[in-house]
C-alpha positions in Angstrom: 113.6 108.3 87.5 113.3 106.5 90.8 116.2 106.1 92.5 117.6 102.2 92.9 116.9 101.5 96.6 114.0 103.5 96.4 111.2 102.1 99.2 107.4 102.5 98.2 106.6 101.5 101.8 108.5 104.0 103.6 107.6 106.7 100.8 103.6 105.9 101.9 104.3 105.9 105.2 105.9 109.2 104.9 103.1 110.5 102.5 100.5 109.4 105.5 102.1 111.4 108.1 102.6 114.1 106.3 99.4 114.8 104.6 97.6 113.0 107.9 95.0 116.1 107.8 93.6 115.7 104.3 94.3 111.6 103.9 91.4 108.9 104.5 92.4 106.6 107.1 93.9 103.6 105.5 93.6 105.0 101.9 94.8 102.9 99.4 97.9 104.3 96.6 96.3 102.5 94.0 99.3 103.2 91.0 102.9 102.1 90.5 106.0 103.6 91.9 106.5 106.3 89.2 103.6 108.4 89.8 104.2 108.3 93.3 106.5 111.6 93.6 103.3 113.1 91.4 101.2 112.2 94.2 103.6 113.6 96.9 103.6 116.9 94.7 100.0 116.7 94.3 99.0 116.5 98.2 101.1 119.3 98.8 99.4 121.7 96.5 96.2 120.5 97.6 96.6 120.7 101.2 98.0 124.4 100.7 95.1 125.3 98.4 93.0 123.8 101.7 94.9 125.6 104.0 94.2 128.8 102.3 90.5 128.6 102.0 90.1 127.4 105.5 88.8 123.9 104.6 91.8 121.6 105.5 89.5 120.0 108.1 86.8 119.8 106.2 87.9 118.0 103.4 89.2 114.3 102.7 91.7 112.8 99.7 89.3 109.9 99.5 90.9 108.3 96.3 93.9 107.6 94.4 94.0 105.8 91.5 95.2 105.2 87.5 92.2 105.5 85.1 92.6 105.4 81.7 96.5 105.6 81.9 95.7 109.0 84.1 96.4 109.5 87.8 93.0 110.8 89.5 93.4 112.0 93.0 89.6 112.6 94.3 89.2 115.4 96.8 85.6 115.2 98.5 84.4 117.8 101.3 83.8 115.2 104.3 80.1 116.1 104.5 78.5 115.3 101.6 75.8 118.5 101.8 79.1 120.9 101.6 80.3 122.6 98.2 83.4 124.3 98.2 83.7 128.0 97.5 84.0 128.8 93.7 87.8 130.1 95.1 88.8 126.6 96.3 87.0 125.0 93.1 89.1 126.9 90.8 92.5 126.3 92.5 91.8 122.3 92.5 91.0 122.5 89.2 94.2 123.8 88.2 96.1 121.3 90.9 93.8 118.2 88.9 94.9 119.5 85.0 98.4 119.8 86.3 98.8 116.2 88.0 96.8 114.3 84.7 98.8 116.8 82.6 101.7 115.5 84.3 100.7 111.7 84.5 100.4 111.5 80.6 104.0 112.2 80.7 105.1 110.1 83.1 105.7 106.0 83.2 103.8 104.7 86.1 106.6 101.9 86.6 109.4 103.8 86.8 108.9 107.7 86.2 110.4 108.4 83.4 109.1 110.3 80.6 106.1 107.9 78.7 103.0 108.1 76.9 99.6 106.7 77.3 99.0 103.6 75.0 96.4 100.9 74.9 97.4 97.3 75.7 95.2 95.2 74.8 92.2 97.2 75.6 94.2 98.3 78.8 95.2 102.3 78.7 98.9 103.2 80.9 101.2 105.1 80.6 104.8 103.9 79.9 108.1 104.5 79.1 109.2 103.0 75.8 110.9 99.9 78.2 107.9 99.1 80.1 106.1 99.4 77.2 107.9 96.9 75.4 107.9 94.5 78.0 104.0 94.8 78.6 103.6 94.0 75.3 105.8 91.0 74.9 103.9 90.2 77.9 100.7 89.9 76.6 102.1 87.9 73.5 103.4 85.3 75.9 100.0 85.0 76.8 100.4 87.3 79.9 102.1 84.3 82.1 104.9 85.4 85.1 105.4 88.9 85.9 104.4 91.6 83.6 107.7 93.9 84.1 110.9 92.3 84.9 112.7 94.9 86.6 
């Protein structure tokens, strides 16, 4: 759970200094508060994994997003000719299955422990709150604000 003056600004901004070596410039945090400590986690083990194979200045987190009620981080060597080592592959594979892994557990609002369902045709993950008050959402014909924290 996030704590109650918890500040997704400052968290970014933090997140962007940081992780300054492997971030795109002005990279957007595409998901809700709750799968931002997943994120924080997630950079970490990546830029290590970098640092190890020597490719922390060759490499980019060009994306972070929710698709399909998952969190994708998308790590792309900067030149597009380059293919990582079979080493690195490997160890940001098992960095990837542990933050979707840990996503599908996760409510995006608020990080507490949720599930992936569909709403209307739209797939997140939520705790059983948020998930309620998507739903009565979308039968009040989706007017106001979606979660009422």
């Amino acid at each position: 759970m996030l704590p109650e003056d918890f500040d997704r600004e400052e968290f970014i901004a933090r997140l962007r200094v940081k992780h300054m070596r492997i971030l795109a410039p002005g990279i957007e945090f595409g998901v809700e508060d709750g799968w931002l400590p997943l994120i924080a986690d997630a950079l970490g083990k990546i830029e290590l994994a970098l640092e190890i194979h020597g490719w922390t200045k060759k490499t980019v987190v060009k994306q972070i997003k929710e698709k399909l009620g998952e969190l994708r981080i998308y790590v792309r060597p900067r030149r597009e000719s380059a293919s990582y080592p079979n080493a690195l592959v490997a160890d940001l594979e098992i960095i990837r299955n542990l933050v979707t892994q840990g996503s599908r557990l996760t409510c995006e609002i608020c990080g507490e422990p949720g599930r992936i369902d569909s709403f209307a045709g739209y797939y997140q993950c939520l705790c059983e709150r948020h998930a309620d008050q998507r739903r009565a959402w979308i039968a009040g014909g989706r007017k106001g604000d979606v979660f009422n924290d």
